[in-house]
Each structure stands twice: as C-alpha cells, then as structure tokens.
C-alpha positions in Angstrom: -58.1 52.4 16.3 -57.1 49.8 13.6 -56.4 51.2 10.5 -55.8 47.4 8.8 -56.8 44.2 10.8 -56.9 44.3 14.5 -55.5 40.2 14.8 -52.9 39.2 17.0 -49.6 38.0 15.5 -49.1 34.3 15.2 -46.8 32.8 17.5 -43.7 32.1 15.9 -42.0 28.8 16.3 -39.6 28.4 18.9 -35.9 28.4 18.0 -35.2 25.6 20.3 -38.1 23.5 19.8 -37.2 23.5 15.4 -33.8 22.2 15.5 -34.5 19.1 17.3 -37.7 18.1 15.1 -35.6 18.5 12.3 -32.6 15.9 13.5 -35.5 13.6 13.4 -36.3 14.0 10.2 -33.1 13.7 9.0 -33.9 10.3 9.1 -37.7 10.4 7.0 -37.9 7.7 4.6 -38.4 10.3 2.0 -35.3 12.2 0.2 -37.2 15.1 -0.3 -37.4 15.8 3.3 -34.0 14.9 4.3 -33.1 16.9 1.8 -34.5 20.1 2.7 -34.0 19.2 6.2 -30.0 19.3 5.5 -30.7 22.6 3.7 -32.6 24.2 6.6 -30.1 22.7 9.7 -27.7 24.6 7.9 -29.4 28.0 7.0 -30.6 28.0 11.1 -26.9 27.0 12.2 -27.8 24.5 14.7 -24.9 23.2 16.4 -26.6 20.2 17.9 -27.5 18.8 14.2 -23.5 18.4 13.8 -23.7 14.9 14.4 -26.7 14.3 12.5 -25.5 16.2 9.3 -22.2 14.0 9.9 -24.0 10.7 10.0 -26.3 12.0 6.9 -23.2 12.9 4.9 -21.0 9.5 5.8 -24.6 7.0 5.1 -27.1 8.7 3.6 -28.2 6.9 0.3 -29.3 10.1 -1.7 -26.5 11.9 -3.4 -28.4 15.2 -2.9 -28.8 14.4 0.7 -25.3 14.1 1.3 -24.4 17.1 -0.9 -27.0 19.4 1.1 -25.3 17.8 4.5 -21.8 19.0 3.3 -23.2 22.4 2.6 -24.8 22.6 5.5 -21.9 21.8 7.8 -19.7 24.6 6.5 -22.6 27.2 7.3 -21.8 26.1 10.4 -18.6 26.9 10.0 -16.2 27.7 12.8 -18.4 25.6 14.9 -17.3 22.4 13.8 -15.3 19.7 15.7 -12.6 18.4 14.4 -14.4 15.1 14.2 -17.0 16.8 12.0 -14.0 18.5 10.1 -12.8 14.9 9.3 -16.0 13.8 8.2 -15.7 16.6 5.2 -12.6 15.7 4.3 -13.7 11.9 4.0 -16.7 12.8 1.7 -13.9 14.1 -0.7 -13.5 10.7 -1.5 -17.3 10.4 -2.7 -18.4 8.9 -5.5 -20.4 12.1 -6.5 -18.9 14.5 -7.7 -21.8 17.1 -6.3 -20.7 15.8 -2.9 -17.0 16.4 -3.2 -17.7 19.9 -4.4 -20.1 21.0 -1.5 -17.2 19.2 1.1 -14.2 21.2 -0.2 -16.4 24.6 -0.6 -17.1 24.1 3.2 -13.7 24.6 3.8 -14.0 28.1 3.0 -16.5 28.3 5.8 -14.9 27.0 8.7 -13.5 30.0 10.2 -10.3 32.6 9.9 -8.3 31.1 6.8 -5.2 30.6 9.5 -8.1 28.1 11.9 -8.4 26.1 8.6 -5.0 25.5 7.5 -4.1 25.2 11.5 -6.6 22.3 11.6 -5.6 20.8 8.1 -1.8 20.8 8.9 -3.1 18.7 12.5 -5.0 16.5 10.7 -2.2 16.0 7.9 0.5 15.5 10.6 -1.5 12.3 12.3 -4.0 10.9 9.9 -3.6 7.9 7.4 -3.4 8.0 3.6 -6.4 8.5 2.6 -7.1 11.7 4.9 -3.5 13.0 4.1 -5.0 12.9 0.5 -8.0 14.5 1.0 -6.4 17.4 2.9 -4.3 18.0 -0.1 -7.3 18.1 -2.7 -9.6 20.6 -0.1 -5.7 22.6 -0.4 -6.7 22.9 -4.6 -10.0 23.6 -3.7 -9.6 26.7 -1.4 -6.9 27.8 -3.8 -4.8 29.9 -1.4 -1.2 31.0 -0.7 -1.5 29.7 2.4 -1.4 26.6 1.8 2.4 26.7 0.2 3.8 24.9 3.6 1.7 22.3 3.8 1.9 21.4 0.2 6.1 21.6 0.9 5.2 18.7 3.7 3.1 16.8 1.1 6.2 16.5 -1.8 7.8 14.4 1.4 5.2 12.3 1.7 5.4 8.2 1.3 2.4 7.8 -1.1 3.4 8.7 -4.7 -0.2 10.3 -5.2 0.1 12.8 -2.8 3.7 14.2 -4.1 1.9 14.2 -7.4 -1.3 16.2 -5.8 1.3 18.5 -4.0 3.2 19.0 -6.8 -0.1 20.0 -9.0 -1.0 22.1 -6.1 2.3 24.0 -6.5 1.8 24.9 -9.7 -1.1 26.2 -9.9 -0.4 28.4 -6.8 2.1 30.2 -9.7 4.4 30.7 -6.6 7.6 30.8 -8.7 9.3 29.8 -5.0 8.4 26.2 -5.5 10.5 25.9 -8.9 13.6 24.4 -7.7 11.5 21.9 -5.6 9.8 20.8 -8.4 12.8 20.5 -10.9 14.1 18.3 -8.3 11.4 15.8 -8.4 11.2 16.1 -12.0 15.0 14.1 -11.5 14.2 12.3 -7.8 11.2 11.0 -7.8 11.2 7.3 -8.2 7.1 7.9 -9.3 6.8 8.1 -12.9 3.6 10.0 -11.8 5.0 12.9 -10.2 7.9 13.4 -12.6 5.6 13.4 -15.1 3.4 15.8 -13.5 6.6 18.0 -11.9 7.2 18.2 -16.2 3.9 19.5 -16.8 3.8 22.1 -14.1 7.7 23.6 -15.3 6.1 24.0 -18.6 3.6 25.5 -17.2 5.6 27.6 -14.6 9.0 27.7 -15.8 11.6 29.7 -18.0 14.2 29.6 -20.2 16.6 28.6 -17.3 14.5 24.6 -17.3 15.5 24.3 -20.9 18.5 21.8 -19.8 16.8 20.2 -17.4 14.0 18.9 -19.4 16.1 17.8 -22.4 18.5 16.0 -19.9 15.0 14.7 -18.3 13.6 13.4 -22.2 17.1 12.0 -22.9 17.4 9.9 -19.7 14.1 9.2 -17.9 12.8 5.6 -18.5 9.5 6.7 -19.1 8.3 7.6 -21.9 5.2 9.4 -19.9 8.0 11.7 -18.5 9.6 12.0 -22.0 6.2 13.0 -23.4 5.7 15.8 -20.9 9.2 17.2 -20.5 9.4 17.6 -24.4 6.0 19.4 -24.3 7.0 21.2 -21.5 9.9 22.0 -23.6 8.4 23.3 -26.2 5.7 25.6 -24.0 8.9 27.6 -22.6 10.9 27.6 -26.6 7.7 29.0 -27.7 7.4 31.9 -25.2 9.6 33.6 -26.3 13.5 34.4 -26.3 15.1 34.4 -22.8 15.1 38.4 -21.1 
C-alpha cells in the first residue's frame, strides 16, 4: 500500500547522453549558457569536453566564460593532457585577471603535487618564453616547497623576466637555502630588474651577515633602482635588530 504517492520515478538523464549536448552549447550565442555550461562540464568531469573547455578558454569572447573553462579543466584534474595543461598555462597570460586566477588555482587540481611539478619541469625544459614564464607564475601561485628546483633552473634562464620571477619566487618560499643564490645575482646579473628585485627579497629574507653586500651593492651598482632597494633592504635588516 502507498503510504505517500504511488508515481513512478522520473527517468533520470543519461550520463552519456549530457556531456555531449553540453560541448554543443559551449558554443550558444548566449554567454549565459556557455557560461554555465563551463561550470557544469566541470562539476560532471567529462573528459571528452577537454577540448572544448580548451578551445572556450583560448577564444571565447566572455571573460566569465573563459574563467569558468579554467575552473572547469582543473576539476578535471589529473585527466588532463598535456596539451590541455599547456592551454592553462597560456591563459596566464590573459588579459583578465579573473582568468589568470582560475588557470593557476587549476594547478592545484591536476593530480599528486610530484605529477604537477613533473609536468611543469617538462614543459619548462622544451617550451619558448612565454610558457617558461607562465610555468614560473603557476610556481607563485601553488606556493609550494616543491617548486625550489625548478625555480633554481629559472635564475639560469636567458630572459631577464624569468630570473626576476624566479628570484621573487625564492623569496617568498622563505627557504633561507636560496640566500647565497640570490646575493649572487644581486652582484651578476647584468638585469637591473633582477638585482633590484634579488635586493628586495635579502631585505626581506636576510641577516645581519648581507649588511656588506648591500652597502658594497648601493656604492657600486649603476642603478640607482638597485641603490634604492639595497639601501632599504639595508635598513629592513639594521632595524631587526642586533646580530645573535
């Protein structure tokens, strides 16, 4: 006997049947749709709207959708290709700000820690400089000791702007390892950039044993950028306290 209503359940949509009417309106002419279309692909998983959420997050002309696609691709997580991998680390170079956000955060959804930094120290090793720049900035993002080799690669690198991200990266790991390596390109550097920023970071990071380097670095660096930030640096470390 039914106690409450004798009706039959609906049937309930078919797994396989939602994902692919989704990827096709991933492409609605409205931004409302595509929008919570990203946001359900990603909530459902779906591997086979990968390439879709790629495409969305590369062209799509609505900040939100691209944002949403980002966000959806790292619930996907350990799924991703490397291609699709890639394809976040390009959208750190987004104009929205939104959009850079979601694509470093997915980072932290890709898998084991070791899978992520294992793919970013691939993709580092054999991509151009742009990519090598974006794997740097998803490095601050995830904000992890892990990432202390990789940012040991980066102060080697060619382009001036990934020392600088590397050496910034370094500091704010606190790992008081990386102190002599970025003493020495407070003095090697021939990028005003990252001497200025190895300054910052020893005033920041350092002691009372940087004192001499940072006055010798404000009497002879040419610029007075460096100068600036050595003698705050200077005066972070001789207001600290005395040396233990």
């Amino acid at each position: 006997m039914c106690l409450i209503r004798c009706e039959p359940a609906p049937n309930q949509p078919d797994s396989s049947t939602v994902g692919p009417r989704l990827i096709q309106l991933l492409k609605d002419p409205s931004p409302d749709i595509r929008r919570t279309v990203a946001l359900s692909l990603g909530k459902i998983g779906d591997t086979n709207g990968i390439p879709a959420l790629q495409q969305s997050l590369r062209g799509d002309v609505d900040a939100q959708v691209r944002e949403y696609s980002a966000w959806a691709l790292g619930q996907i997580g350990d799924q991703l290709s490397e291609d699709a991998i890639i394809g976040l680390l390009t959208a750190l170079g987004d104009a929205d700000s939104a959009v850079k956000q979601a694509a470093a955060s997915a980072f932290g959804h890709i898998g084991p820690q070791e899978r992520a930094m294992h793919l970013l120290n691939e993709i580092f090793s054999i991509s151009g400089a742009d990519t090598r720049l974006a794997v740097i900035q998803t490095l601050r993002e995830m904000d992890t000791p892990s990432a202390y080799p990789l940012y040991l690669t980066a102060l080697q690198d060619p382009q001036p702007r990934i020392r600088q991200m590397a050496v910034s990266g370094l500091g704010e790991l606190g790992d008081r390892r990386a102190l002599p390596l970025i003493r020495n390109r407070l003095f090697k550097d021939e990028d005003e950039g990252v001497r200025s920023e190895a300054a910052f970071r020893l005033g920041k990071l350092g002691d009372h044993t940087d004192i001499l380097a940072l006055k010798k670095a404000i009497r002879e660096d040419p610029s007075q950028s460096v100068q600036m930030w050595s003698n705050w640096a200077l005066q972070e470390i001789e207001q600290s306290g005395p040396a233990l």
